[in-house]
Structure formats: structure tokens, C-alpha cells
C-alpha atoms as a printed R data frame, in Angstrom:
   type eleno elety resid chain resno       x       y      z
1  ATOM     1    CA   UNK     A     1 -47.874 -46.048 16.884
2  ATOM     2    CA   UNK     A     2 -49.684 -48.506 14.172
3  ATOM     3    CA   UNK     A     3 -50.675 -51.795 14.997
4  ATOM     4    CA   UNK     A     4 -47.756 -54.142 13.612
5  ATOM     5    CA   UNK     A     5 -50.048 -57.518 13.327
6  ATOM     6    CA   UNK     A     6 -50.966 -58.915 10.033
7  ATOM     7    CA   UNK     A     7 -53.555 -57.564  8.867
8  ATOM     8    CA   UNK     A     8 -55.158 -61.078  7.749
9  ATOM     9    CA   UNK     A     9 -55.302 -62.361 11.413
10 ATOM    10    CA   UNK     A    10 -58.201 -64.221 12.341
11 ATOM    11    CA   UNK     A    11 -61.328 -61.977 13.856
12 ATOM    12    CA   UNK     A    12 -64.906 -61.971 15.070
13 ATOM    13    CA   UNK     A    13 -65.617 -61.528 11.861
14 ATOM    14    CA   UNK     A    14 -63.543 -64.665 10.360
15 ATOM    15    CA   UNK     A    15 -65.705 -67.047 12.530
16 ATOM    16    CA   UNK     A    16 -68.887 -64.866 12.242
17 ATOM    17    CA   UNK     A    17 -69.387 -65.906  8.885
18 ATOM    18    CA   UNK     A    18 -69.817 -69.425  9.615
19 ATOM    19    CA   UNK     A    19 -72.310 -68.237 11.886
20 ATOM    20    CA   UNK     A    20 -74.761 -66.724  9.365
21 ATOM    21    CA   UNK     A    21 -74.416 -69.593  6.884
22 ATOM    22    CA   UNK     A    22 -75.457 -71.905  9.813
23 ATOM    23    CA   UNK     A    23 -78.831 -69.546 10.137
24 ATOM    24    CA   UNK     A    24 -80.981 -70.769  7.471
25 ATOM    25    CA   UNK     A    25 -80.838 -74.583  8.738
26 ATOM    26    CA   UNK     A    26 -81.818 -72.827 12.294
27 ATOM    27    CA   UNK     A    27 -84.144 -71.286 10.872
28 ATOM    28    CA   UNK     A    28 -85.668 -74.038  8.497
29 ATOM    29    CA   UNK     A    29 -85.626 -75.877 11.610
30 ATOM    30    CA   UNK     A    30 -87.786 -73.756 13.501
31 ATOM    31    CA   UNK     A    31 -90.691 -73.503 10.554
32 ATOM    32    CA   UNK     A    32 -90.426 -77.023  8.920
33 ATOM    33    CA   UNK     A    33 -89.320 -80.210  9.272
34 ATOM    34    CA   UNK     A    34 -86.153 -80.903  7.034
35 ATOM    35    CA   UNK     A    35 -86.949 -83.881  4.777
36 ATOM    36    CA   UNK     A    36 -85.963 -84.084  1.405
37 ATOM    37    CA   UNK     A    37 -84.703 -81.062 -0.584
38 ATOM    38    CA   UNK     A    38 -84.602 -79.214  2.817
39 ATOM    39    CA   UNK     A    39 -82.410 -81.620  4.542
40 ATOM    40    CA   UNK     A    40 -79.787 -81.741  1.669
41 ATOM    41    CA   UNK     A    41 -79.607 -77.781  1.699
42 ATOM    42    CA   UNK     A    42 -79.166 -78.038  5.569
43 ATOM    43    CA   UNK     A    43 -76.246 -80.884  5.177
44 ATOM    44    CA   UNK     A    44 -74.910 -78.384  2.637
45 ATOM    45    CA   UNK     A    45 -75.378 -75.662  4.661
46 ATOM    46    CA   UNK     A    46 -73.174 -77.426  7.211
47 ATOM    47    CA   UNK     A    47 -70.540 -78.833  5.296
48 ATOM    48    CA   UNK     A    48 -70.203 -75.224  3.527
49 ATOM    49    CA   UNK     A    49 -70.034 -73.833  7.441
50 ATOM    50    CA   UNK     A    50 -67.386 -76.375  8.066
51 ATOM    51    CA   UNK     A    51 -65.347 -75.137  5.413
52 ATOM    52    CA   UNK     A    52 -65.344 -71.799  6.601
53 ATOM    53    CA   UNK     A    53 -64.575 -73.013  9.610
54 ATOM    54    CA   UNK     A    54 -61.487 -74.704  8.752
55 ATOM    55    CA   UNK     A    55 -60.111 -71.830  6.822
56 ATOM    56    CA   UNK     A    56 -60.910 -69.294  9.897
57 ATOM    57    CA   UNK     A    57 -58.020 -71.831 11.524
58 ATOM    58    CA   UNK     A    58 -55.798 -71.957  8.393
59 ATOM    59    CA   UNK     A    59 -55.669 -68.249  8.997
60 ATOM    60    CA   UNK     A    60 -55.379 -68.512 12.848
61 ATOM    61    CA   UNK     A    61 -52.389 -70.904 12.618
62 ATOM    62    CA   UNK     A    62 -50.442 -68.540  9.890
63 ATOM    63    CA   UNK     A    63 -51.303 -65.226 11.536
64 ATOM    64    CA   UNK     A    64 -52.782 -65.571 14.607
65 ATOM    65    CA   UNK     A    65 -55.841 -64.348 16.351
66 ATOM    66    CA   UNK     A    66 -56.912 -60.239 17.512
67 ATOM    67    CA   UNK     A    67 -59.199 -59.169 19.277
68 ATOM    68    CA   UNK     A    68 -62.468 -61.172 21.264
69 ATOM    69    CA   UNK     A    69 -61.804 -63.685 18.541
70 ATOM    70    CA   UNK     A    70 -62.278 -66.577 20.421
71 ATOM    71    CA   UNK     A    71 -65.646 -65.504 22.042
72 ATOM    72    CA   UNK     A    72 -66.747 -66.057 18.797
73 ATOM    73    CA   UNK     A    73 -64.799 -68.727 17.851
74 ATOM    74    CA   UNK     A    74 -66.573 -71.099 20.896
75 ATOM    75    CA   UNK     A    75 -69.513 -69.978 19.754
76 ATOM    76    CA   UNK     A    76 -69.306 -71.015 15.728
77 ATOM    77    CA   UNK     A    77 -67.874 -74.473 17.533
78 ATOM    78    CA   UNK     A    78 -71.049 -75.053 19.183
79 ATOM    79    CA   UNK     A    79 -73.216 -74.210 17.037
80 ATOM    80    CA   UNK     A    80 -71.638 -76.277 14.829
81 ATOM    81    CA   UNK     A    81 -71.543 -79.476 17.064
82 ATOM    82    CA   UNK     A    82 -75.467 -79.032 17.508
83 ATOM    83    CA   UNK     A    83 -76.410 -78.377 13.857
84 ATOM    84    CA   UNK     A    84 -74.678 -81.988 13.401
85 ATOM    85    CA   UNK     A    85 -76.387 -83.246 16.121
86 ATOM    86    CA   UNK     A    86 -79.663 -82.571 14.892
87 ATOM    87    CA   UNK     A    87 -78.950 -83.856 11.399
88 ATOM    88    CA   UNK     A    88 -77.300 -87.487 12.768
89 ATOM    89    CA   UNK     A    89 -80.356 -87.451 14.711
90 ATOM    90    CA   UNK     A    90 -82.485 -87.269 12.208
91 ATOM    91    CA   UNK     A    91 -81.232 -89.878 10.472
């Protein structure tokens, strides 16, 4: 028998995205301190991760979730939470 789920519904894959636009502030992070043009690209960065983020739930609450979804899902929400931290810490 086929699968009868929407094919749209939310995966590791609609939260991993999030995940690798949050990388490069990680990562800018880990070799430089953000001032300046770097912390504006890591605040948009974030607010472009955020975005994501809201849309992998736009398409969790119209077609639910498959798979180990929300493995991945925690983990996109944490990371999140401490990529904020850092930048309302550092200013």
C-alpha cells in the first residue's frame, strides 16, 4: 500500500534548513568577533532562520508532521534560543 499523508508534511528536512542558515553565525562566532557588518549578517542570519522556522510550523499545523521530525525540530529550537542569546548578549 502507498503512504496516504500529504506529501507537504513537515520533515527533518523542513527544520534542517533553518539549521544550516544558523551555521555561518556559528561559525563567524568561532573565528571572529561579530561587530559591525558581521553582526548585522548574523542578526540577519537569525531573523532569516526564524522565518524558516515559522513556515516549518505553518506546514506542521496544515499537514502535520512524519517521520523523526521533531528530533530535529528541538534541535532548530535550541539552537535558535542560543544564537539569540549570544546576540542580546552582545549588546
Amino acid at each position: 500500500m502507498s503512504d496516504t499523508r500529504c506529501p507537504r508534511t513537515a520533515t527533518e528536512g523542513t527544520w534542517g534548513v533553518p539549521l544550516l542558515v544558523l551555521a555561518p553565525p556559528a561559525v563567524i562566532r568561532l573565528f571572529a568577533d561579530p561587530t559591525g557588518a558581521w553582526l548585522i549578517a548574523c542578526w540577519a542570519l537569525w531573523i532569516l532562520a526564524a522565518v524558516l522556522v515559522a513556515a516549518g510550523w505553518v506546514a506542521v499545523a496544515r499537514h502535520g508532521s512524519r517521520g523523526r521530525a521533531w528530533g530535529t525540530c528541538l534541535l532548530v529550537h535550541a539552537v535558535l534560543a542560543w544564537q539569540l542569546a549570544l546576540l542580546l548578549i552582545r549588546h
